[in-house]
C-alpha positions as CSV (number, residue, x, y, z in Angstrom):
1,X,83.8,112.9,129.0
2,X,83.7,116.8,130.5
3,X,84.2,119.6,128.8
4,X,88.0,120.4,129.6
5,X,88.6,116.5,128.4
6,X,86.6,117.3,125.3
7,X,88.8,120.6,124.7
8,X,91.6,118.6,125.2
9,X,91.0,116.0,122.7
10,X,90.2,118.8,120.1
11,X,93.1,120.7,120.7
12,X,95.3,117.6,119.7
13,X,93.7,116.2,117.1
14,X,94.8,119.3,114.7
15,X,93.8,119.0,110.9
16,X,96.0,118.4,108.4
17,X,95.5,118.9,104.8
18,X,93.8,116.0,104.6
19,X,91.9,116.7,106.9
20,X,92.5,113.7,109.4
21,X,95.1,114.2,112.3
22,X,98.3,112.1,113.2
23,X,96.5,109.9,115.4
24,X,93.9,109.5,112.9
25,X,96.2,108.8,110.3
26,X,98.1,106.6,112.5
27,X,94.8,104.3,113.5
28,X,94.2,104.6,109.3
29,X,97.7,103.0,108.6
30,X,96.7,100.4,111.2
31,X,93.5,99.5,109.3
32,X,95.2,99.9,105.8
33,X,97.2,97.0,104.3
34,X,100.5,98.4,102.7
35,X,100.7,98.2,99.9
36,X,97.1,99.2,99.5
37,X,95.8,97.9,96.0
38,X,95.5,101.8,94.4
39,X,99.6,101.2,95.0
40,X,99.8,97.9,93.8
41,X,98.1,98.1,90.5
42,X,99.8,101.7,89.6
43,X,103.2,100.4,90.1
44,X,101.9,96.6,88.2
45,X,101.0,99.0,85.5
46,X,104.0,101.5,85.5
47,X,106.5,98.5,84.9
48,X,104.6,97.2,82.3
49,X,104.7,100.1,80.4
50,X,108.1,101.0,80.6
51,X,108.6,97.3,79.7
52,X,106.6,98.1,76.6
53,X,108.9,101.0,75.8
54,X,112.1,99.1,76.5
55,X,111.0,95.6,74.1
56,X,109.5,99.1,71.3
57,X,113.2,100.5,71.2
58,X,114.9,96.6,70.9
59,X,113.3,95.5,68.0
């Protein structure tokens, strides 16, 4: 790589607040199953409990 190709590859890959770039993030989403298991288990858990709250309020 020269220099101007390494200045152009740092110019684009601009951080986010994340600190990872869109093509980053993009090659990320590749490598990332969706949904991710974090995702999976919080919304598992978030139905259960408002399953709880519904069959607390029936009885």
């Amino acid at each position: 790589m020269s220099g101007g190709q390494q200045k152009a590859t740092i110019a684009v890959h601009v951080r986010g607040p994340d600190g990872m770039c869109s093509g980053c993030r993009a090659w990320w989403a590749l490598l990332t199953p969706y949904p991710c298991w974090q995702v999976d288990r919080a919304t598992s858990r978030q139905a259960r409990a408002i399953t709880v709250r519904f069959l607390a309020g029936v009885r």
